[in-house]
C-alpha positions as CSV (number, residue, x, y, z in Angstrom):
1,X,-43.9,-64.8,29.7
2,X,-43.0,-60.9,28.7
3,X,-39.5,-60.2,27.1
4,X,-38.8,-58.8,30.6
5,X,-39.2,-62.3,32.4
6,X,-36.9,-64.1,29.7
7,X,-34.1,-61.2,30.0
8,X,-34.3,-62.2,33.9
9,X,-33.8,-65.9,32.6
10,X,-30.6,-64.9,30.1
11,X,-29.0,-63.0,33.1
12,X,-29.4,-66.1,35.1
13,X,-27.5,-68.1,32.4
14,X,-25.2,-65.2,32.2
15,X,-24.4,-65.9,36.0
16,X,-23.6,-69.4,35.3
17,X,-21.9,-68.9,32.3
18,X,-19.8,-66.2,34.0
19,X,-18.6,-69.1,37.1
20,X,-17.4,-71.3,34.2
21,X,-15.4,-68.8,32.5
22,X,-13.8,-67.1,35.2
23,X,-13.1,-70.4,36.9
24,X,-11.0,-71.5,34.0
25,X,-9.8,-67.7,32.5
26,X,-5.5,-68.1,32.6
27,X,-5.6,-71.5,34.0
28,X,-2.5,-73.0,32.7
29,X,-4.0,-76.4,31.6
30,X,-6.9,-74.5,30.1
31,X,-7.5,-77.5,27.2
32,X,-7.7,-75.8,23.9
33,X,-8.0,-77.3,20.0
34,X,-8.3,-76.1,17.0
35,X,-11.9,-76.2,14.9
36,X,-12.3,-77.2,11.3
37,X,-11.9,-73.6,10.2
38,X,-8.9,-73.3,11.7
39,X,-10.6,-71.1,14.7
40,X,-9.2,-71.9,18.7
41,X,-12.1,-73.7,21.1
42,X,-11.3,-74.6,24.4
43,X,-13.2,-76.5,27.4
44,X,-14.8,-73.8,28.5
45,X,-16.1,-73.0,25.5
46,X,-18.0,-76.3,25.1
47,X,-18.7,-76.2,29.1
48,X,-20.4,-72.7,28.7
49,X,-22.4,-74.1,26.1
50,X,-23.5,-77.3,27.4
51,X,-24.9,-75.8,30.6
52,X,-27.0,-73.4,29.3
53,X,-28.4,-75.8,27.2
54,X,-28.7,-78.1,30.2
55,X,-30.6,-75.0,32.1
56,X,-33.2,-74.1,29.2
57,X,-33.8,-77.8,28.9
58,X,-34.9,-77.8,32.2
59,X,-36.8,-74.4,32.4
60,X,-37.8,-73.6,29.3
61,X,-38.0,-76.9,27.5
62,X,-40.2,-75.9,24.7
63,X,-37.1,-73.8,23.4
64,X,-34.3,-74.0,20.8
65,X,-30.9,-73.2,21.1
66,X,-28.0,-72.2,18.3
67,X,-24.9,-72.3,19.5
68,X,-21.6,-71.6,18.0
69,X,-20.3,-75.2,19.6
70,X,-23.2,-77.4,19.0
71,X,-24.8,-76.2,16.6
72,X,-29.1,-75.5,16.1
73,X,-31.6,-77.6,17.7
74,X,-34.3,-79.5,15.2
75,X,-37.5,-77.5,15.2
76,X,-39.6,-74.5,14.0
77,X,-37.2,-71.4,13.2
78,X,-40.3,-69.0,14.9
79,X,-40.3,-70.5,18.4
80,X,-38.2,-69.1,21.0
81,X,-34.7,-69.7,20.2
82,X,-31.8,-68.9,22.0
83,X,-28.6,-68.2,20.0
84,X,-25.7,-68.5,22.5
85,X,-21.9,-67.3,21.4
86,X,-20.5,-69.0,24.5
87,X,-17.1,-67.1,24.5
88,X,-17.3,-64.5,21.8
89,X,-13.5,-63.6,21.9
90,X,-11.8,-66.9,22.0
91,X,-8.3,-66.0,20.4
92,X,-8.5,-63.2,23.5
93,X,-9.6,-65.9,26.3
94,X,-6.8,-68.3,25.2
95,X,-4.5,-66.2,25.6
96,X,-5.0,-64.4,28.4
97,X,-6.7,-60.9,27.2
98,X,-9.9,-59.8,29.1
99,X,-11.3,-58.7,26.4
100,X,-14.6,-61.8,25.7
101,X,-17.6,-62.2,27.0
102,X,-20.7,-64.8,26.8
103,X,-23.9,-64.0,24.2
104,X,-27.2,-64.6,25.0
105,X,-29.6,-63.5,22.8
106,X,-33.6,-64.8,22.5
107,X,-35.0,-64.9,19.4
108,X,-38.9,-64.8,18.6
109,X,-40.3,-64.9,15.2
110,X,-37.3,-63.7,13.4
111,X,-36.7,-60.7,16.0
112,X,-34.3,-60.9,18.5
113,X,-35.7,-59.8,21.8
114,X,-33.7,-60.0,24.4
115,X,-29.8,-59.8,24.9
116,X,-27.1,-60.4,27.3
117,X,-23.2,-59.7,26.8
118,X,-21.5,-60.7,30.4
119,X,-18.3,-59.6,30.0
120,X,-16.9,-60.7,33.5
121,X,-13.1,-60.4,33.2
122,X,-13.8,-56.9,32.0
123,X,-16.1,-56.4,35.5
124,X,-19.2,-55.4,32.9
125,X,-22.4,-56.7,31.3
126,X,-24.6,-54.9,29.0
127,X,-28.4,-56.0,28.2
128,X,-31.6,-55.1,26.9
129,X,-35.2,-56.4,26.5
130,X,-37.6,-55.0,23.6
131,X,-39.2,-52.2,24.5
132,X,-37.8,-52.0,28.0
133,X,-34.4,-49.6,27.2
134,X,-30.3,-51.2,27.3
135,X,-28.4,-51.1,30.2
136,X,-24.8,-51.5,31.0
137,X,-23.9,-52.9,35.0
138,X,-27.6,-52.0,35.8
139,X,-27.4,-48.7,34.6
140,X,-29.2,-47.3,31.7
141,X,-27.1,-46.3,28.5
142,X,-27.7,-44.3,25.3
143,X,-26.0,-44.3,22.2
144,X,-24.7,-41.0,21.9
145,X,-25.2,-37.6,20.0
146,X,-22.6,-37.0,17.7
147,X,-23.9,-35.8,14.2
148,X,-20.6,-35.8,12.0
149,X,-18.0,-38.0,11.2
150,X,-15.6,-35.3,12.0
151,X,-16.7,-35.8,15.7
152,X,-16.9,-39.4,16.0
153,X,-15.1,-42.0,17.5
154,X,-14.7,-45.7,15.3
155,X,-14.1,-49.0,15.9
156,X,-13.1,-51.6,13.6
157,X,-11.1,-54.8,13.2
158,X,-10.0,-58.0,11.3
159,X,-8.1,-61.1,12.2
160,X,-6.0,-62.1,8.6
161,X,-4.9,-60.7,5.3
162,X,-7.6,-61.9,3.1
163,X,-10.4,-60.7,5.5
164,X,-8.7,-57.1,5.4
165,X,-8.4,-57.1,1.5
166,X,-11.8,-59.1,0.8
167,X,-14.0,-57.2,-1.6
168,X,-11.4,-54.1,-0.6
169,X,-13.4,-53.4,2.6
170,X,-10.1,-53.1,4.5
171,X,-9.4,-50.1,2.7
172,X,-12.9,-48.4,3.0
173,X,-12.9,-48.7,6.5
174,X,-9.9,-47.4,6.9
175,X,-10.7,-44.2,4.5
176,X,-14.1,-44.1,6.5
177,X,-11.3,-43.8,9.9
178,X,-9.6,-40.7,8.1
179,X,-12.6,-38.7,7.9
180,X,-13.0,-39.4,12.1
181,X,-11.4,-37.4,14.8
182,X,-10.4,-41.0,16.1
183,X,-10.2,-44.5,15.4
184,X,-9.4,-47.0,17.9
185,X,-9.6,-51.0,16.6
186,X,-10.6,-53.3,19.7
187,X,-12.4,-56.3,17.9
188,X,-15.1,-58.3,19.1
189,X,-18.1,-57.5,21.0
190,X,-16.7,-55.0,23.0
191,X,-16.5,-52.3,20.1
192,X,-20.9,-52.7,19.7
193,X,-21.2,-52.3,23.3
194,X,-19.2,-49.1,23.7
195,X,-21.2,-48.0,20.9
196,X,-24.1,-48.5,22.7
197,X,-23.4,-46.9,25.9
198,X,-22.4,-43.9,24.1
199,X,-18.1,-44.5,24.0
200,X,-18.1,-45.1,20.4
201,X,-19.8,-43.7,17.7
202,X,-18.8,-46.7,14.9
203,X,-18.5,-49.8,14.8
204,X,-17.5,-52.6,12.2
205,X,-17.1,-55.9,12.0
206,X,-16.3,-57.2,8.1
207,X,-17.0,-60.5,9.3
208,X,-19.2,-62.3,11.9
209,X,-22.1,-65.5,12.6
210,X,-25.1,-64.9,13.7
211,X,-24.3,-65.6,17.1
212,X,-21.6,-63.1,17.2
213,X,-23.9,-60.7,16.4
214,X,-27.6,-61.7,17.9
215,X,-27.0,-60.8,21.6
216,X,-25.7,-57.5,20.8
217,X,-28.7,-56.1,18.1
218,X,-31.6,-55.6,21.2
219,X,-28.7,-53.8,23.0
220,X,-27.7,-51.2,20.2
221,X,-31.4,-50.5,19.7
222,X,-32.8,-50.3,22.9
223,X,-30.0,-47.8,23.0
224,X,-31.4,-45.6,20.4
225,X,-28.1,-46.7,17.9
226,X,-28.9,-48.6,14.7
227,X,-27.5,-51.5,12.9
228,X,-27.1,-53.6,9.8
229,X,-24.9,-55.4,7.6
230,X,-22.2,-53.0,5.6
231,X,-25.0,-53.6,2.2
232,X,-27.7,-52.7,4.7
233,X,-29.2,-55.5,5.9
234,X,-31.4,-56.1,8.8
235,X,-32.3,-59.1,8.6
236,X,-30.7,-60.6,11.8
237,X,-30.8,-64.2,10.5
238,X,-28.3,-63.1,7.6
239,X,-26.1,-61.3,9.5
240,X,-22.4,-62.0,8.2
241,X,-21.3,-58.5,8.5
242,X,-22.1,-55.6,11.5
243,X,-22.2,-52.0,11.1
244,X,-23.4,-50.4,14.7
245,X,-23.4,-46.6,14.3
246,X,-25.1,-44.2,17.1
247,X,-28.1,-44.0,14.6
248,X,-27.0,-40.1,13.2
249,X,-24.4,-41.9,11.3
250,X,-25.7,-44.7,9.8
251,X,-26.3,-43.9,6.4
252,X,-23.4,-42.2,5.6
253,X,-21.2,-44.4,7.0
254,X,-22.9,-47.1,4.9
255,X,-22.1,-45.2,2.1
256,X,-18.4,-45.1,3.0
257,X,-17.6,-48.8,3.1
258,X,-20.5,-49.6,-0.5
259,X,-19.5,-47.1,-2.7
């Protein structure tokens, strides 16, 4: 199968991840704990999760799965493996903000190439398949034009202290936000996205897993933006930081947050 046929696969887990979600989004006995790293999960979390993986183990059995709940599957790292974020935004779902969305991305030989972000409380979902363009509610988006940071719009975001003043990249990104005409911090997966489609110009993210980030890297390219960690990294297996930039941008604001 093409990259084509297994983006028409991740929208079909999108679909059913998007009647779990929405079926338990506000509910007010919405089960939640707290993880070993002190992060929220809640049912739907591990429901999302468990029925894709119930899905691909009956369509696509041959493949692996990392998930953010569950962890990775046993197997050769170049199959077809699908990294899954089931709610990327949990702090936001638990409490009520519309602002998460479920992560599909297909990975093949180290390149991931195909993603899904279904973003159904926000009544949007962006995808791409290599090679075949990104699209946002069937639409198809472009990162956008702007050549100077004087212009641009930025994202950024962190959730504690210590990740704002860890290796003093709170403070570069918010220098990097003085030299844009304006910054707006909204977190997540939602600020790649917009870059994508051509809202935002920047985005960062000091601090993410691979499955927060997997779904999202097909999207930004096929969009004609550009990614990497904040050293400049593009290796989406050791993705622990995202920079998404509308491709003009990149480099400088890569110096910006390294120097």
């Amino acid at each position: 199968m093409d990259n084509e046929a297994w983006l028409e696969l991740a929208i079909e887990l999108a679909d059913l991840s998007d009647a779990i979600t929405m079926a338990r989004f506000r509910a007010a006995d919405l089960a939640v704990t707290t993880k070993p790293d002190l992060t929220p999960v809640s049912e739907a979390d591990h429901a999302v999760e468990q029925a894709i993986r119930d899905h691909l183990a009956r369509v696509a059995p041959d493949h692996l799965v990392l998930g953010e709940e569950f962890g990775a599957d046993a197997g050769d790292p170049g199959a077809h493996r699908w990294i899954i974020d089931p709610i990327d935004g949990t702090k936001s779902y638990v409490r009520g903000v519309p602002v998460w969305a479920t992560l599909i991305g297909l990975e093949h030989d180290g390149e991931v190439v195909v993603g899904v972000a279904s973003a159904p409380a926000l009544g949007s979902r962006w995808w791409a398949a290599r090679g075949s363009g990104a699209f946002r509610d069937g639409e198809r988006i472009h990162a956008s034009r702007v050549a100077t940071l004087g212009d641009a719009q930025i994202s950024f975001a962190w959730d504690t202290s210590e990740r704002f003043a860890a290796d003093g990249i709170g403070n570069r990104m918010l220098d990097l936000s003085h030299r844009c005409w304006r910054t707006r911090g909204l977190g997540d997966f939602w600020q790649h996205v917009l870059v994508a489609d051509g809202s935002y110009d920047v985005s960062i993210d000091p601090i993410v897993a691979y499955w927060d980030a997997a779904a999202l890297l097909p999207i930004v390219e096929e969009a004609g933006g550009r990614w990497s960690t904040i050293d400049g990294r593009t290796d989406p297996r050791t993705c622990d930081t995202l920079v998404c930039t509308n491709g003009r941008l990149h480099d400088e604001v890569l110096d910006a947050l390294t120097r």
